[in-house]
C-alpha angles and dihedrals in degrees: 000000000000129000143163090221094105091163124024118180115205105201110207119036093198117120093308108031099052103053091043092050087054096046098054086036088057089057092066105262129126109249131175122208115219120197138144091213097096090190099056090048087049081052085051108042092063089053100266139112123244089214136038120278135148119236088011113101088045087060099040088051092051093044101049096043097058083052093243087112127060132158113211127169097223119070102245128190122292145148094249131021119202119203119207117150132122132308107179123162128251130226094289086052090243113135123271102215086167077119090056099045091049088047098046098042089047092056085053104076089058094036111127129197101267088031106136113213115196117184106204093171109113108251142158120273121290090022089119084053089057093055094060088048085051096045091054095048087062098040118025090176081069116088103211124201101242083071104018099040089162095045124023125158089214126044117211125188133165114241117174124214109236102187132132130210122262087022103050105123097050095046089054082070109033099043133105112244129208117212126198112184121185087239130007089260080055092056097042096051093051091051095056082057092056087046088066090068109358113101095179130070126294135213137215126209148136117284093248101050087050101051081052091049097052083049097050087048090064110032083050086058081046107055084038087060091037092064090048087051092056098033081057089048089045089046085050087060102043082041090235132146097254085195094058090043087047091047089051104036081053091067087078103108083228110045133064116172124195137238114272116213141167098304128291128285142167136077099302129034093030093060109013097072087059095061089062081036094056099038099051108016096168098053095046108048088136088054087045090049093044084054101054091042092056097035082049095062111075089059087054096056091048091053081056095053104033079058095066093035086066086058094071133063090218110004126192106211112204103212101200104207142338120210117090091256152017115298106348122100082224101135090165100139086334111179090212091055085054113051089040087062089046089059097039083076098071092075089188086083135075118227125197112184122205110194110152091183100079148031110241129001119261117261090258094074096058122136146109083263106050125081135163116231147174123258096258096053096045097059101042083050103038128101088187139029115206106177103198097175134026094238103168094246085063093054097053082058114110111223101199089077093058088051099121088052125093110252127209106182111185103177097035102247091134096030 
């Protein structure tokens, strides 16, 4: 389509940024990756992806050979400038938006009147407001919508990112998008960017009610989760199978219960929820309760298995995957990482990790006893089987060869 974005910059190249710059870059437009990580510009910058995804490196090859898409590590002049690093919590669990600030104040320096800044990275609200404040504090020439609302020289929206691992790519695409603009001409003018490449609906709102949404999206996934978590705990205790009561409490025309699992992990729904948590902790004691249920899972599967490791004189315990879902060598707060360094400390037993999904395993899995292993190998060796993620390797196992090992089965795909 056409368009008058002749140049648009995507600051961060990280899961969401990259994707995003060679998709809009795909669409033949000029577009410029900004990142800090040299190495990953370097990455770049020969066509390939510094992290798994499907569809990706196809459409990075394609993209930086025709010259619309290049990684540098400096910010450099264009006409938008979209905004997608990190926002993960601190101690406290309030947001730390010190990727956004760097980001935003080193835009700044190249920003233009009729320049159009978008922040997709998921943060708390008012955030969007902050980055004007931010802006103006860099460049004072510069009128900023927050205090010149019918005349401003930059516009700034919200625009959450809404992809999912593994299908990231298509759903760039395919998604709904929410806009908040800082004013409705905000809106409107971000809104003309996402039609470039955007084929479903899109959405326009106010910054503020868009930084919420993006929040209430995740913290609803979380208290869900949270109900099939305790459901499995409850289920522990009646000795019950907590998959076959789910399967038939779902046949209620009105229900439908999730899977539980071994606690939540990733980017999202295991760190969004605590920046409404944090910023109103009186109004949100469900979302605070859904938190510590699911962050409390992952203790109670390693009292499971360090139950049965005390069964064994020298046990060989089988970790089944550790990314935070199926199919993806995304490790970000990933329960199954977690409880696999947890147990890594017991150095009287033996772990073999089985991750298909990457190369080598991260320095924090480093010992005499830990190795990581093939499938195969895992099962002949191991005493126990503890399957931590449905990768789809897992599910072609049949478990009726490991039959004489203890399982421990953790997202019900043998159970």
């Amino acid at each position: 389509m056409k368009t008058d974005f002749k140049r648009i910059s995507v600051v961060g190249l990280g899961y969401i940024g990259l994707p995003t710059a060679a998709t809009i870059a795909a669409r033949n437009i000029d577009v410029i990756g900004v990142d800090i990580n040299q190495s990953a510009v370097e990455k770049i910058s020969q066509g390939e992806a510094h992290f798994s995804e499907p569809d990706l490196d196809i459409l990075l090859r394609s993209t930086v050979s025709t010259k619309k898409l290049r990684a540098v590590t400096q910010p450099e002049a264009a006409d938008a400038f979209l905004i997608a690093v990190p926002t993960p919590f601190i101690d406290d669990h309030a947001a730390d938006l010190s990727f956004v600030e760097k980001a935003v104040r080193s835009i700044a320096k190249v920003l233009e009147p009729g320049n159009l800044v978008i922040l997709e990275s998921t943060s708390p609200v008012g955030t969007t407001q902050l980055i004007c404040e931010w802006i103006a504090k860099e460049r004072p020439d510069l009128r900023l919508p927050y205090e010149h609302r019918d005349k401003p020289d930059i516009n700034v929206a919200y625009c959450p990112e809404r992809i999912l691992p593994g299908r990231m790519v298509w759903e760039l695409v395919q998604n709904d998008r929410i806009v908040g603009g800082m004013t409705e001409h905000c809106a409107k003018r971000a809104k003309s960017l996402y039609e470039i490449f955007v084929q479903g609906e899109i959405h326009l709102s106010n910054a503020h009610t868009a930084e919420l949404v993006k929040l209430i999206e995740n913290a609803y996934r979380d208290v869900n989760i949270a109900f099939a978590n305790e459901l499995s705990i409850l289920c522990d205790k009646l000795d019950l199978n907590v998959w076959d009561a789910i399967k038939l409490a779902n046949r209620h025309p009105r229900v439908n219960i999730l899977n539980p699992g071994p606690g939540v992990g990733g980017h999202c729904i295991a760190v969004d929820p605590w920046f409404l948590i944090h910023g109103s902790p009186d109004e949100t004691p469900l979302m605070k309760t859904a938190r510590q249920v699911n962050d409390g899972k992952p203790q109670i599967i390693i009292s499971t298995i360090e139950k049965q490791i005390d069964r064994f004189r020298e046990p060989v315990v089988a970790c089944l995957g550790l990314a935070y879902k199926p199919d993806v060598d995304d490790l970000r707060e990933s329960p199954a990482l977690q409880i696999t360094k947890t147990l890594m400390k017991n150095e009287t037993a033996e772990l073999l990790i089985v991750e298909p999904n990457i190369d080598e395993l991260p320095a924090s899995l480093t010992g005499d006893h830990v190795h990581k292993v093939d499938l195969d190998e895992a099962i002949e060796k191991a005493d126990i089987v503890l399957l931590l993620v449905a990768h789809k390797q897992f599910a072609a196992l049949d478990p009726r060869k490991i039959n004489e090992t203890v399982i421990i089965d953790t997202v019900g795909l043998w159970s």
